[in-house]
Structure formats: C-alpha cells, structure tokens
N, C-alpha and C positions, 0 to 999 in steps of 0.2 A: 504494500500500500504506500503511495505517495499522495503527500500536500503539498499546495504551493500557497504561498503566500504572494499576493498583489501588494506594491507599495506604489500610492500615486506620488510620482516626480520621478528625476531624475535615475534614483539609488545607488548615486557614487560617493555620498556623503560627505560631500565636498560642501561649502557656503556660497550657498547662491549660485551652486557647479561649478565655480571659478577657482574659490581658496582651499586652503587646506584648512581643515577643521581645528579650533584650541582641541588640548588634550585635557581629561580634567585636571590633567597640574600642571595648566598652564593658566599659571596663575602671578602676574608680574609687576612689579614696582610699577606706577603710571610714566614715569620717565627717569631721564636722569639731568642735573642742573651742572654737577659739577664733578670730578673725577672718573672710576670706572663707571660703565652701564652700571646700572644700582642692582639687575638682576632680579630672579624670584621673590615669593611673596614669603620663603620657607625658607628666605637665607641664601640658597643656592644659585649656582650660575652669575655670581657679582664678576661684570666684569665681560658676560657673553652679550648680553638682550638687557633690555626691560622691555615695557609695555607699547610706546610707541614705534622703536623698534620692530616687534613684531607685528605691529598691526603694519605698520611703511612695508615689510618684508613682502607680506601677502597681497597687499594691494599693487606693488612692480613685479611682481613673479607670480602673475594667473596659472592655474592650469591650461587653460586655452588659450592660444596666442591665434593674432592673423596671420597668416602666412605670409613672407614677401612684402612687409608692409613698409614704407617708411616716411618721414614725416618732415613738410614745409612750412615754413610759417612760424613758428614756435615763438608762443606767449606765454608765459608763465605769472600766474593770482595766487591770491593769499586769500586766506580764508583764517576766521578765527569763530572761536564756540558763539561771540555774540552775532552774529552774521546766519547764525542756522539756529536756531532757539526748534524746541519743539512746538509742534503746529496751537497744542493746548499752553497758551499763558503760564508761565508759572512751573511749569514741570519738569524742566531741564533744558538741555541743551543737545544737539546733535553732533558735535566734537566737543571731548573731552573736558572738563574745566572740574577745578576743587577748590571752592572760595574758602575752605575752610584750612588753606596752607598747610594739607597735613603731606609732607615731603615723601613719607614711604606710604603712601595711598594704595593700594592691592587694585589693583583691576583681574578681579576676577577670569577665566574664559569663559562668564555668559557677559560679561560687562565688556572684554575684547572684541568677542562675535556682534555685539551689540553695536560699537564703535565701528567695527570693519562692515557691517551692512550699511549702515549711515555714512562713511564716508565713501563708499562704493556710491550711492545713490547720489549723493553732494557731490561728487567730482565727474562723472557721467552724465547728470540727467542737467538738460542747457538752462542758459541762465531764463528763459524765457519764459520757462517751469518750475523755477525758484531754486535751479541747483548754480553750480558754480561756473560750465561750461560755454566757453565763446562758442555761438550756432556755427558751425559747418567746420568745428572743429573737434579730436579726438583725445583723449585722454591719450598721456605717454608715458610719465611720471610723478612721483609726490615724495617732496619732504618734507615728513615729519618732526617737527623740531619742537622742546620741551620748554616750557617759557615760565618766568615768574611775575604777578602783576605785584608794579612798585605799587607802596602806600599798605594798604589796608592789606595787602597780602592772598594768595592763591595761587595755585599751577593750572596751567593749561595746554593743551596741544594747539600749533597752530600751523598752518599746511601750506606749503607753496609747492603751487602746481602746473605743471610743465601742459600745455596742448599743442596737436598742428594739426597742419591740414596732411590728412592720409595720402597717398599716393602706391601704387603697388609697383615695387623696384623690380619684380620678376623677369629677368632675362636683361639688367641693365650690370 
C-alpha cells in the first residue's frame, strides 16, 4: 500500500523558491556597529555572520538566477525602516529598526524570514506600487549596512540598492 501526500506550492522549501531557508539556529545578532560580525544569538560564530549579513547573503545569491543577463544603466537608492513603515499605523516597520538600542538584539529565523520577505518585496516591487524600484529597471544588488541613530538612540538596517536596465549578453 502507498500514500501520497499533495502539498500546494512549490515543495523545495526554499522562501519564496528563491532563498534558502533560516535553520532553526539561525538565530543572529541584528548587526554589527563595531569590530568582528557580532555572530549568533548562542555566542557562537563571532566573527563569521550576524543578522544583516545573512539576510544581504540570501537576497544576492537566489536560487534562481536569469541566464545571460547583464545590466545598463545602474542606479543605486537607499532605503531606511522609516520609508517602509507597515501598511497598519503603529505596528512596525518593514526593514529592521530597534528604538530600544538594545546592541545584541536576537533576530530570530522567523524574525530573518520575516525581514528577507519584506525586503524581497521593497527592493522588487516598482516604486509606483510603493516599493523601492526605478520602472523599467531590475534588481542587481543590496547592501546591507548596520546603523546607529545619534540622540535618543536605536539600531537599524538600512539598504542601498544597486538596479539597471537588463539586457541578455548571450552570444556577446
């Protein structure tokens, strides 16, 4: 006797079929301000990753690439967590921020996957539709950089990001 099980989507268990999934102990310092990467949330790895780190990791190195692609034009925007607020008032932000300057902050990997789907959607979807994207232009790269607000104090992620216009080099 055999069963089969249906799962609707994908079932490569990849985020969004693109990234590679956190592990559940991937679980990492929200950035680093000053010396080595700050590393896991358990101590470990100071010095490999933190949390920006791996979220930049996954958003430049998809599983699926275009073939032959290459890119004209290149403009590169900033983005910071007040520029993407969530759609509900009040309830957060869509990149990264901790008004509460707590320096080894934990980002979780449901709080990473969370941050890597929002800034997939922010850096993809055109600015016309309220993401960050120049119309008729492609996503290429993003850095990720760790930041502290002077005064009252806090960390945040804030993105600068590379587009151009596609072109397919195949046979040049």
């Amino acid at each position: 006797m055999a069963y089969i099980t249906v799962i609707n989507g994908f079932g490569t268990g990849y985020i969004l079929g693109l990234y590679y999934p956190f592990a559940e102990d991937d679980d990492w310092i929200w950035g680093t301000l000053t010396g080595p990467l700050s590393g896991k949330c358990d101590g470990t790895e100071i010095g490999v990753s933190d949390g920006s780190n791996e979220l930049q990791y996954r958003l430049n190195h998809p599983i699926m690439l275009p073939g032959n692609t290459s890119y004209t034009d290149l403009v590169t925007l900033y983005a910071d967590p007040f520029m993407f607020p969530e759609p509900d008032p009040g309830t957060g932000y869509r990149i990264y921020i901790d008004l509460t300057a707590t320096e080894d902050n934990c980002l979780y990997n449901e709080d990473l996957e969370y941050y890597l789907i929002e800034a997939d959607d922010i850096v993809k979807t055109y600015q016309s539709d309220g993401g960050l994207c120049p119309e008729g232009k492609a996503f290429v790269r993003i850095e990720i950089i760790d930041e502290s607000i002077p005064g009252d104090g806090g960390y945040f992620h804030h993105y600068w990001v590379t587009y151009g216009t596609p072109y397919d080099n195949h046979g040049n």
